[in-house]
PyMOL commands that place a pseudoatom at each C-alpha (Angstrom):
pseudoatom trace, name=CA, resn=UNK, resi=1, chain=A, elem=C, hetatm=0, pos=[4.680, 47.732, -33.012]
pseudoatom trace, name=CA, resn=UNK, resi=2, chain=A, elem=C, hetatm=0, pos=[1.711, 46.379, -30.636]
pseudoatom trace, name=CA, resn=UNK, resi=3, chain=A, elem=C, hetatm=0, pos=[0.800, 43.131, -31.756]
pseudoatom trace, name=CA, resn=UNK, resi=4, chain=A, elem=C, hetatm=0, pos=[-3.117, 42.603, -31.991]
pseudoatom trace, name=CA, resn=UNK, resi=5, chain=A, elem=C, hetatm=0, pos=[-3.241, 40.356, -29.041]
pseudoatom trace, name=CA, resn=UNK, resi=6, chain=A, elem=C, hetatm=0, pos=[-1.868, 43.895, -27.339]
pseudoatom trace, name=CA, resn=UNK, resi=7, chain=A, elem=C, hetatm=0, pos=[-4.056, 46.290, -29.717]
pseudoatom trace, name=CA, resn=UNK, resi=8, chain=A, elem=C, hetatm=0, pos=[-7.312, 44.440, -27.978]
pseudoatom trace, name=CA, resn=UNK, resi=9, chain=A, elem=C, hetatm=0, pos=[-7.470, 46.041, -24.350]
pseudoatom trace, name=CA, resn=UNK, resi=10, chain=A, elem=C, hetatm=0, pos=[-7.180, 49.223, -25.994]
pseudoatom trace, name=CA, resn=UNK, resi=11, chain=A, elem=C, hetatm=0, pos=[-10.040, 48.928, -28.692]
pseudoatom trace, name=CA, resn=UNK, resi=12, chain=A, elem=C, hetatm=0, pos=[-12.183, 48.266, -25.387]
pseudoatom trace, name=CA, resn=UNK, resi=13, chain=A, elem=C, hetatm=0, pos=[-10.937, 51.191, -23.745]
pseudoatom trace, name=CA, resn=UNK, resi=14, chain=A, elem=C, hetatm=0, pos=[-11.512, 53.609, -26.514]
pseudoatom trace, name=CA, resn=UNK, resi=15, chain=A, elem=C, hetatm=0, pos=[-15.096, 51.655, -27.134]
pseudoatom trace, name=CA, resn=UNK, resi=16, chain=A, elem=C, hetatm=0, pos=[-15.900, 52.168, -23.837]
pseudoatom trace, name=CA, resn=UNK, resi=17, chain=A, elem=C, hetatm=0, pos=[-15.233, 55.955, -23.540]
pseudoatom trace, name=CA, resn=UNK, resi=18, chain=A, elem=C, hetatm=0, pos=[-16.954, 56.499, -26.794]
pseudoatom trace, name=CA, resn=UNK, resi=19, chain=A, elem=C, hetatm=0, pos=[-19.850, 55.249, -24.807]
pseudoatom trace, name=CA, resn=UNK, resi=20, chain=A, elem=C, hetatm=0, pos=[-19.600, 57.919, -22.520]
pseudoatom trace, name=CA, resn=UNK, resi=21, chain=A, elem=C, hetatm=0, pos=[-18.335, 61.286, -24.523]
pseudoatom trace, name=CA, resn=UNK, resi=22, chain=A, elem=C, hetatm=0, pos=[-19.200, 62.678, -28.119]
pseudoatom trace, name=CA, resn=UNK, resi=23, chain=A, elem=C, hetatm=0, pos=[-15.737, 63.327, -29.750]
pseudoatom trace, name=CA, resn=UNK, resi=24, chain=A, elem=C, hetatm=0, pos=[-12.877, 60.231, -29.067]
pseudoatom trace, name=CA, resn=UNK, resi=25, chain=A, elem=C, hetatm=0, pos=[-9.149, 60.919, -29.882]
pseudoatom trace, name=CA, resn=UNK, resi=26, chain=A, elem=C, hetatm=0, pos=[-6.950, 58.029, -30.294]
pseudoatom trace, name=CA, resn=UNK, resi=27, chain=A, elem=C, hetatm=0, pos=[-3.257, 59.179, -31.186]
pseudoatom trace, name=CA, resn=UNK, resi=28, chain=A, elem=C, hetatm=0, pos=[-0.275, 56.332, -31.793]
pseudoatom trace, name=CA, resn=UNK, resi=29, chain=A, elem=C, hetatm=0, pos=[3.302, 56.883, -31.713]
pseudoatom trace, name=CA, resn=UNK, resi=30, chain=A, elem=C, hetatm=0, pos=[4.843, 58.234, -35.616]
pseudoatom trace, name=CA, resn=UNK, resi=31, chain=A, elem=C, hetatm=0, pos=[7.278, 55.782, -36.019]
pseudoatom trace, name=CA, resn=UNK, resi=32, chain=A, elem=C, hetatm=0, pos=[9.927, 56.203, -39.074]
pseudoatom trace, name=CA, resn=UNK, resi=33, chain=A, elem=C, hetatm=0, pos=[8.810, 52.691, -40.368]
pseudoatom trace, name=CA, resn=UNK, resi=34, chain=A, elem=C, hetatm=0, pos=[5.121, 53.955, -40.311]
pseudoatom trace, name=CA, resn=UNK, resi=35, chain=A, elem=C, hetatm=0, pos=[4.574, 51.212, -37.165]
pseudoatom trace, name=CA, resn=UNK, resi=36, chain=A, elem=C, hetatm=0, pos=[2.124, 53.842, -35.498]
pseudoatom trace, name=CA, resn=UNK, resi=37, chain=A, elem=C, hetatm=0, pos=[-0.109, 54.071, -38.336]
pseudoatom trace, name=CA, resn=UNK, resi=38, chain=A, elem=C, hetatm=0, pos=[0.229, 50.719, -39.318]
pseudoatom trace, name=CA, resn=UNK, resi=39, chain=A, elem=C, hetatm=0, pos=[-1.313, 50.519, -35.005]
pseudoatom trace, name=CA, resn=UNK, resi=40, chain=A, elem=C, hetatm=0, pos=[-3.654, 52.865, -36.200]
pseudoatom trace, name=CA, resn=UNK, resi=41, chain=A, elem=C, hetatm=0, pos=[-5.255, 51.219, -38.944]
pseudoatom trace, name=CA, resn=UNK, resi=42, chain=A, elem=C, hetatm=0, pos=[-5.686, 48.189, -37.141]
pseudoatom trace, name=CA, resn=UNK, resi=43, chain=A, elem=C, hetatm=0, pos=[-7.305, 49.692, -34.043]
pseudoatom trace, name=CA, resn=UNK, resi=44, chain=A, elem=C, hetatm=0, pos=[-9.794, 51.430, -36.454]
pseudoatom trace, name=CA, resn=UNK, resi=45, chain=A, elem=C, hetatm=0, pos=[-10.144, 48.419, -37.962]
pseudoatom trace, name=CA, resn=UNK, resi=46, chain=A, elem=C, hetatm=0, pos=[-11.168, 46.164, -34.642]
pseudoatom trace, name=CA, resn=UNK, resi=47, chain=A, elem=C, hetatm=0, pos=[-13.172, 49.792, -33.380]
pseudoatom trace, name=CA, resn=UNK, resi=48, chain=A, elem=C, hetatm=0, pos=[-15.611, 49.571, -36.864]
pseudoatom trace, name=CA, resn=UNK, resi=49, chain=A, elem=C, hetatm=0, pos=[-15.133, 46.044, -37.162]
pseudoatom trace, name=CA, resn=UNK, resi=50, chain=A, elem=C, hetatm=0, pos=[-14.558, 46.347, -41.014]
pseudoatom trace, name=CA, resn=UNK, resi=51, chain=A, elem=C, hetatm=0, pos=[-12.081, 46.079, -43.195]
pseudoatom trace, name=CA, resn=UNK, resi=52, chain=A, elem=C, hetatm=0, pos=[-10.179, 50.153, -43.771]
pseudoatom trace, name=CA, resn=UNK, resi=53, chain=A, elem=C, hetatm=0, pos=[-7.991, 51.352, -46.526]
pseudoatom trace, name=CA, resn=UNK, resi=54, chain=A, elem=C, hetatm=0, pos=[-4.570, 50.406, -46.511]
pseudoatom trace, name=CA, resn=UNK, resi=55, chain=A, elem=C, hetatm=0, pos=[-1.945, 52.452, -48.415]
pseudoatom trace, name=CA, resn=UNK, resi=56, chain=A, elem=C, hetatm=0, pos=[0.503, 49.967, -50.822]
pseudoatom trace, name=CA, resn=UNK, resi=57, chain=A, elem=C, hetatm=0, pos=[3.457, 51.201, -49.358]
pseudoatom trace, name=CA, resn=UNK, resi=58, chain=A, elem=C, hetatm=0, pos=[2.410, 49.671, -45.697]
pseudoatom trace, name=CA, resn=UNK, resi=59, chain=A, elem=C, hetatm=0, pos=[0.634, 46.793, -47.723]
pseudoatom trace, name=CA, resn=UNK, resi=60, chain=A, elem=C, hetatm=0, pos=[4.164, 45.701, -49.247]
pseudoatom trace, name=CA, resn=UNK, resi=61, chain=A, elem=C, hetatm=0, pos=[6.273, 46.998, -45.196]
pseudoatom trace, name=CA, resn=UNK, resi=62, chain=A, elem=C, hetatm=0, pos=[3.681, 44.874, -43.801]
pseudoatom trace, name=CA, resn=UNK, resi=63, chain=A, elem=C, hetatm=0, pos=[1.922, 41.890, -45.442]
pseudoatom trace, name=CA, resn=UNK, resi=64, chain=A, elem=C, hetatm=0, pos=[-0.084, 41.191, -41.981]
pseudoatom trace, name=CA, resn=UNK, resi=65, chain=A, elem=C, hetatm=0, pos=[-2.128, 44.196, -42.799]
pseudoatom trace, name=CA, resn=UNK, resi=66, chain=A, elem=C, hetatm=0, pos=[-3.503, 42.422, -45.860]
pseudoatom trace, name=CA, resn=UNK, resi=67, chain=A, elem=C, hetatm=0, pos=[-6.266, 40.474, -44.223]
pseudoatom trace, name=CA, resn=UNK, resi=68, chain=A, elem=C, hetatm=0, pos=[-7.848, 44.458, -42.704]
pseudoatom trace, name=CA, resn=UNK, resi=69, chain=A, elem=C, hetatm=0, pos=[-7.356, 46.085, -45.847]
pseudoatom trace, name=CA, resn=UNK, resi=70, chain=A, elem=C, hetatm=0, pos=[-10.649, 46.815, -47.749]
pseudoatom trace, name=CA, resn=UNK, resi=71, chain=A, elem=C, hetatm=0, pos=[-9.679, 46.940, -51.381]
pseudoatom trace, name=CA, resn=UNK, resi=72, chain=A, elem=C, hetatm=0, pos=[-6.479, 45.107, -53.358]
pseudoatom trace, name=CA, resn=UNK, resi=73, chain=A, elem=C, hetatm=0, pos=[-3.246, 46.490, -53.885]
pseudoatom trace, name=CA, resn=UNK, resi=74, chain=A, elem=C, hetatm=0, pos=[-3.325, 49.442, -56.891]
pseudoatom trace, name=CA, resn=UNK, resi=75, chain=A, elem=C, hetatm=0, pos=[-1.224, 47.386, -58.987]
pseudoatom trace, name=CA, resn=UNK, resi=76, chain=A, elem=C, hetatm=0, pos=[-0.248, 43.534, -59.263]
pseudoatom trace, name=CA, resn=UNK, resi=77, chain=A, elem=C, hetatm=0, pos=[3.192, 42.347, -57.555]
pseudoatom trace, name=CA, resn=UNK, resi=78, chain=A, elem=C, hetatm=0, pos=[4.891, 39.722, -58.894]
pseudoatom trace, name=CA, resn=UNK, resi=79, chain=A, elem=C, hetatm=0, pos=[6.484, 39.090, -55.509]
for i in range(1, 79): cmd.bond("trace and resi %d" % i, "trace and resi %d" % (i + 1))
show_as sticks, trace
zoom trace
């Protein structure tokens, strides 16, 4: 998993060919821990600069995506 440090360079790459064609495809690595998507949501994240939906399951795998994710988890944790 790319940290977001990493992730940067290539929200200015895909920026800047957006700038330049109509239709931008952006595909990340599927991963068996869902690291790809969790990639994923944060480059759409930094491309729209706004918060995205964030499904629990990654939510609980991976707290860090907590401070992207647009809404609160469905139901309380405890932990």
């Amino acid at each position: 998993m790319y940290s977001e440090e990493e992730l940067q360079p290539w929200a200015a790459r895909v920026d800047k060919v957006a700038k330049a064609a109509r239709d931008v495809y952006v595909i990340t690595n599927n991963h068996y821990q869902g690291k790809g998507v969790v990639n994923a949501l944060q480059l759409i994240s930094m491309l729209k600069e706004s918060k995205v939906k964030v499904p629990d399951p990654l939510r609980v795998k991976y707290p860090e995506l907590e401070k992207i994710a647009s809404e609160g988890p469905r139901e309380p944790r405890l932990f």
